[in-house]
N, C-alpha and C positions, 0 to 999 in steps of 0.2 A: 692514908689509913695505916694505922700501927703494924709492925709486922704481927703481934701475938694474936692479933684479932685476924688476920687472913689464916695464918695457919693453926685455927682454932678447931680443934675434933683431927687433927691428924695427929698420929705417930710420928713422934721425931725427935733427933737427936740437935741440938741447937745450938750451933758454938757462934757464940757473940751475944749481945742486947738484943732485946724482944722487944723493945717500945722503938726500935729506928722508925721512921717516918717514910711509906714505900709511896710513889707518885704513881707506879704502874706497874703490869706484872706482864713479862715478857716471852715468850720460848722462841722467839726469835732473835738470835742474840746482832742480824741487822737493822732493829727494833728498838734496842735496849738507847736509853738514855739517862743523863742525871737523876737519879732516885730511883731506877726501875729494880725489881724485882725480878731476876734472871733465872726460868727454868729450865735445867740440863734432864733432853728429858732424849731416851733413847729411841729410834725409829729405825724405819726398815734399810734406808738407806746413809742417813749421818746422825752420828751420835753428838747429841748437844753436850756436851761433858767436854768436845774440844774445845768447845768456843767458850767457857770457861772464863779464862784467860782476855779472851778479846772482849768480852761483856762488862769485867772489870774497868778495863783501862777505857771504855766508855762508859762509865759513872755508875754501873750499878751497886747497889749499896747492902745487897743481897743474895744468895744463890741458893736457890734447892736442887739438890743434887741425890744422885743414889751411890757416890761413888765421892769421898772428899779429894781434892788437887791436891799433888803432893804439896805444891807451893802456895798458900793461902793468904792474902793482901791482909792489910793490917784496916782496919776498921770498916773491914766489910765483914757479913753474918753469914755465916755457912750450915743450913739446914738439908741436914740427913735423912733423907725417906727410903722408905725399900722400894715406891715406885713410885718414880716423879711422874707422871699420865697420870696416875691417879691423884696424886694430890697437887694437880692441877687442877682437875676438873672441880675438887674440894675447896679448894681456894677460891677459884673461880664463882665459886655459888656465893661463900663465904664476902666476896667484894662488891657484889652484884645484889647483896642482900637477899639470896634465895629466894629468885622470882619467882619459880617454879613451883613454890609453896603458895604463891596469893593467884593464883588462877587454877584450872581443871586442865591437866596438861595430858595428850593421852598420844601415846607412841602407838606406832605399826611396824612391825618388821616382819621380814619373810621377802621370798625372791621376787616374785611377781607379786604386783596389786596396788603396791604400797603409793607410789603417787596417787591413782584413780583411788581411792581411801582416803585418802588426808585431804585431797584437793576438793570432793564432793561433801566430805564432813565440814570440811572449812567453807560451803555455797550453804548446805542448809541451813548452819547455824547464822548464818549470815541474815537469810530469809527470813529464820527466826527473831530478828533482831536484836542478835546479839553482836559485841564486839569480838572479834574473833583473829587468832593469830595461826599461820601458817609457814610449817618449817617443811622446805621440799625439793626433790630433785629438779622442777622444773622453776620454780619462783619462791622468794619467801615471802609472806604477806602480814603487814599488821591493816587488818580492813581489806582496805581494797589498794592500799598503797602498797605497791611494789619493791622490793629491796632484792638485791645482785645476791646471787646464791653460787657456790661452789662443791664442795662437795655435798654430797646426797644427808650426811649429819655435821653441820659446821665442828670445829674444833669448839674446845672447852670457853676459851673467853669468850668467843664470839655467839656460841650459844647462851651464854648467858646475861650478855650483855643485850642480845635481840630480844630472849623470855622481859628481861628488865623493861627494854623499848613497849611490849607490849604489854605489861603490867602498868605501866606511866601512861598508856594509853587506853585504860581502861578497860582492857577483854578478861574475860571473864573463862572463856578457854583459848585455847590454841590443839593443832593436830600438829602433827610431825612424822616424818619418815625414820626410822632407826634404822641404820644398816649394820653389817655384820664385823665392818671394821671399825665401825663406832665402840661398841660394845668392847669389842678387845682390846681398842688402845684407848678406852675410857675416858672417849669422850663426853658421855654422857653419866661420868663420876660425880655425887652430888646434885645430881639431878632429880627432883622426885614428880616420877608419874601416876597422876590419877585411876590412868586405864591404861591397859597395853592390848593390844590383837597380833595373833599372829595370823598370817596366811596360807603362807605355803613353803616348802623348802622343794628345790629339785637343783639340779647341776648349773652351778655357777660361784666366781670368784676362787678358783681351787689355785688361781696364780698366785693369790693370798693365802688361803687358809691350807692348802696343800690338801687337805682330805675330808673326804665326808664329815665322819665322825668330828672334826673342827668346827666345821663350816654349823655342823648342828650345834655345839657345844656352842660356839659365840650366839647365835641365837638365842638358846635356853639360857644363857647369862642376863638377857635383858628378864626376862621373868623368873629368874633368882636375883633376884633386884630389886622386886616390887617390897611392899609394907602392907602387913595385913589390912589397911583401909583402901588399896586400891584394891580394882577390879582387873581381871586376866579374860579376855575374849578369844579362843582357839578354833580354826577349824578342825573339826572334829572325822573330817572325809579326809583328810591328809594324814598318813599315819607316825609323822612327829609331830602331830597339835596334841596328845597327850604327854606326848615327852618333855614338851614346852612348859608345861606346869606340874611336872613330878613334885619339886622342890623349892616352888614357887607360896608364901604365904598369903598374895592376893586373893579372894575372893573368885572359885574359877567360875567360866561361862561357855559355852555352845554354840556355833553355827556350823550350818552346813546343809546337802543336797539329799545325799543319799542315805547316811546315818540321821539316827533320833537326836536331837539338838534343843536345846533352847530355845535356837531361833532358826526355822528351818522353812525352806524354799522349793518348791515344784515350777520345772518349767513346760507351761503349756506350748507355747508356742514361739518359734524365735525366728525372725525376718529380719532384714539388711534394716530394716527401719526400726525393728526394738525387740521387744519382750513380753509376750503374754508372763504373767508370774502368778502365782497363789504362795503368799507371804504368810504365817502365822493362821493360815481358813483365810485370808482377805485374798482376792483375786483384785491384781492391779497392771495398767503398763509402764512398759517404763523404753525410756529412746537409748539404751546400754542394750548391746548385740553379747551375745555368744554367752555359753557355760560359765567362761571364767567369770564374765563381767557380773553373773548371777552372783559366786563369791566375792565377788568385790561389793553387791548391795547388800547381804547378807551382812557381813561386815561392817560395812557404814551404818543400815539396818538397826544391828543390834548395840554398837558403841552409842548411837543414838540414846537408844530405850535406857541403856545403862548410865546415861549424863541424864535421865530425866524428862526425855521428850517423849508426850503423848504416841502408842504405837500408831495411830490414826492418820496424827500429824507427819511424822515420818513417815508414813507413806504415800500420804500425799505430795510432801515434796521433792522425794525418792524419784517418785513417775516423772516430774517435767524437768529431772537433772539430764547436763548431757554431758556427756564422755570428755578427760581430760584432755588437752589437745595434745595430737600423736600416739592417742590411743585410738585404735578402729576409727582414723579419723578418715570423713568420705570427702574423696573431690570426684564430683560428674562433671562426663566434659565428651563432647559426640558421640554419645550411646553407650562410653565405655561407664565402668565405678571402678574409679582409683581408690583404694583405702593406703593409710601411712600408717605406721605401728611401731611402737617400741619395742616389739621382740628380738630381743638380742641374745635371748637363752633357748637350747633346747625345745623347753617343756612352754616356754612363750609361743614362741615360734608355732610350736605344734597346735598349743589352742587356737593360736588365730587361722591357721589352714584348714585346720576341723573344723572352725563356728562359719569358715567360707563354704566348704563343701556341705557343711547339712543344711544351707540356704539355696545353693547356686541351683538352675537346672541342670541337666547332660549336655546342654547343647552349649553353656559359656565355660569360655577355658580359661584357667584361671594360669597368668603368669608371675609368678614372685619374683622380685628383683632381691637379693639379699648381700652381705656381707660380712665380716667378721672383727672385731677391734683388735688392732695393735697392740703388743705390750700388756697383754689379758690372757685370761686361761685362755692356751694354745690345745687342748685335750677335746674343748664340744666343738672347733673348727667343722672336721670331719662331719661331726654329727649333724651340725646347724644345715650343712651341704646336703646330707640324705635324705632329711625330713622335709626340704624344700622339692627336693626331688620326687618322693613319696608322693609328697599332696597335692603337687603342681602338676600341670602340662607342660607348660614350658620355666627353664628358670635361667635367672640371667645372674652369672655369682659377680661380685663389683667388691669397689672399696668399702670400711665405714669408713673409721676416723685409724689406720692404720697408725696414727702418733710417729713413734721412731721405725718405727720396723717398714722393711721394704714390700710393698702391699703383693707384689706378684707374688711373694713367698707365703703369705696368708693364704692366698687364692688357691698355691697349690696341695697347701696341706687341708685346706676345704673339700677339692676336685677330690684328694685322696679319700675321701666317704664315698666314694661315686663309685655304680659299677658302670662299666663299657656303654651297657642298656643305658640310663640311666643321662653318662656323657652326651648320648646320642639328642637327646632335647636339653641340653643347656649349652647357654654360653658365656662364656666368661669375656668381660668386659671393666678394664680397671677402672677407668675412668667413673664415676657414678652419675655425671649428669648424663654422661652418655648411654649409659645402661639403662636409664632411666627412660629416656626417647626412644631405644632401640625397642623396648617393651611395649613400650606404647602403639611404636609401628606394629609391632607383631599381634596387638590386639584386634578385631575386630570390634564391630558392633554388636552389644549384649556380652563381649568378654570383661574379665575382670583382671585389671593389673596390682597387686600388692607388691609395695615397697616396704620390707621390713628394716629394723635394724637402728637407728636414729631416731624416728620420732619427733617428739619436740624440737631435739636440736635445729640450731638457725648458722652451725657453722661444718668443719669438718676441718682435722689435727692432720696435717703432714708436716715430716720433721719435726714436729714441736710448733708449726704455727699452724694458727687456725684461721682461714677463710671463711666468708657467708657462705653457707650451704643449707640449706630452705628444702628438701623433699616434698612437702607439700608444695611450696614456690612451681619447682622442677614438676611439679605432675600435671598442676593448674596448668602452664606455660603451655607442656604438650599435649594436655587436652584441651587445649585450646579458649578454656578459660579466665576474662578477661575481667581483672577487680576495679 
């Protein structure tokens, strides 16, 4: 592809030929090869603007930079932007031929929800028979074929190279997760979305964004983004789902519990087994437990109705969806109900010990086994510790995926949320499969063990390597559950 055609709609300063002949476009410069297209693009931790120099002397034949080398090779092309991330992501669309334009592409962001959203939006339409593409923390999906997923919003090429994968494959939409570091390092620059939802904002990733007010701003970026033909879906019970579309041109929209909404939800009744609901005057059930999961079908719900689908039909297939796996997910196993859960924030954490206790009776005691990551905001440690406390009877504090950091030091800035009282029914236990057994012992018959913290994950990060580690695996095993 000609260089002038990739960086076409960008600002920029261009010293060299614009017609060179580019084979590939890189930001990794142990990547780069004969023809590539080299981007110096700045990050949290190494700046590509050194590697420069080393991308050259392996064949690239062009560089977009924010900053020119003082020293510049002779028949290579040096393009000047004010942010290389951004016109990456621009490029990217640019070579990939702007997939995101020939399908219905609709983003979620917000703290909690966003997998159970994309992953449920991506079964109905399924059902509906349609071809369907899925960008997500836990899998990415074109159909039903599976592809390796890494972060929660792939980087610029690869996002765009997968939207491309599902456009040659005929879908017609795709759902995706947008996270809050996407947004800021622009990844999803050049990307155009159909629909956007947001869900919720509460305490999490401040290791990144350093403060509230950030953490909301990258947010309300992706819906200062939209184009007045898409559509903006907000919770409207959360009180930045209006801030989310101050400044937003899309077309806004409604859900929610407790406020007047668009699309709005009462719930009659809520058991370990599902959801009496009254959706829109329609009374239906559905096998998704607790409050939150209510905002996550509201959600799904209304992104629905706003792609076109009959309210009727979406409700009907709403009812026999079932929960992500490592959301509220249940192992039964000798009278006890193990559930596994991705609450790894706060305000997660807290819904799922509240949607346990306004089910459990007085007489089952509920023990949470929990943990905290590695190398992540060290500030909700404490807190994730008190709320386990708060809501449990007993609590068992253990590893997640501690990455580099040394996990007893995690555990003890956790313990430090705890009062004395409090100490007195927990135990802390590093190890996590062990933690996981010692709960199970402490359970009786009709008690409840929750394993928060991991979820889906099938591994767990020490030092930097990651082991199989299965929580669900580890619950089955010790309750005695055999597949």
């Amino acid at each position: 592809m000609i260089l002038k055609d990739i960086i076409k709609g960008i600002e920029a300063e261009v010293l060299g030929a614009k017609d060179v002949d580019v084979k590939d476009i890189q930001f990794d410069s142990r990547k780069v090869g004969t023809g590539t297209l080299f981007v110096a693009q700045r990050g949290t931790k190494v700046d590509g603007h050194s590697y420069i120099a080393g991308a050259v002397e392996k064949g690239a034949v062009a560089v977009v930079c924010e900053e020119l080398p003082e020293s510049m090779a002779e028949g290579v092309v040096y393009v000047k932007v004010a942010d290389s991330s951004k016109a990456l992501g621009l490029m990217a669309a640019n070579w990939y031929g702007h997939p995101s334009e020939q399908l219905k592409l609709v983003g979620i962001t917000g703290t909690n929800g966003k997998t159970t959203t994309v992953t449920l939006l991506h079964r109905m339409f399924r059902q509906l028979g349609y071809h369907v593409g899925l960008v997500s923390t836990i899998v990415n999906k074109i159909d039903e074929e599976e592809l390796p997923t890494g972060h929660t919003t792939p980087d610029a090429l690869e996002l765009n190279q997968l939207l491309r994968r599902m456009v040659d494959a005929g879908c017609g939409y795709a759902f995706m997760e947008v996270s809050s570091h996407a947004v800021v390092q622009h990844r999803i620059a050049g990307v155009r979305f159909a629909g956007a939802i947001f869900s919720n904002i509460t305490h999490d990733h401040l290791d990144f964004h350093k403060t509230m007010a950030n953490y909301i701003a990258a947010k309300k970026g992706f819906f200062d983004g939209l184009d007045k033909e898409a559509w903006a879906l907000v919770n409207v019970d959360d009180k930045n789902g209006r801030v989310m579309v101050q400044n937003t041109k899309a077309e806004v929209h409604t859900y929610g519990l407790q406020h007047d909404a668009d699309y709005r939800c009462k719930i009659l009744e809520n058991t370990f087994e599902g959801m009496h609901l009254v959706v829109d005057g329609s009374e239906m059930w559905c096998r998704l437990v607790g409050k939150f999961n209510a905002y996550n079908l509201m959600a799904i719900y209304g992104a629905a109705v706003l792609c076109g689908v009959e309210k009727g039909e979406a409700l009907r297939i709403l009812s026999a969806l079932e929960a992500a796996p490592g959301r509220f997910q249940y192992v039964n196993g000798r009278g006890i109900t193990g559930i596994v859960d991705y609450a790894h924030t706060p305000d997660a954490l807290q819904n799922v010990i509240s949607t346990i206790d306004g089910i459990r009776r007085q007489s089952q005691l509920l023990i949470t086994v929990v943990g905290c990551g590695g190398d992540r905001d060290r500030t909700k440690r404490p807190e994730m510790a008190q709320i386990a406390a708060e809501g449990s009877d007993k609590v068992v504090l253990t590893s997640d995926n501690p990455r580099t950091e040394n996990p007893d030091v995690i555990l003890d800035e956790m313990e430090s949320g705890l009062t004395p009282q409090q100490l007195c029914h927990t135990v802390r236990i590093t190890d996590r499969r062990q933690a996981i057994r010692t709960a199970c012992m402490m359970a009786k018959e009709g008690d409840i063990v929750l394993v928060a913290g991991k979820g889906h994950e099938t591994y767990q990060e020490v030092n930097g390597v990651r082991s199989h580690f299965d929580d669900v695996e580890e619950l089955e095993k010790e309750l005695g559950i055999r597949k």
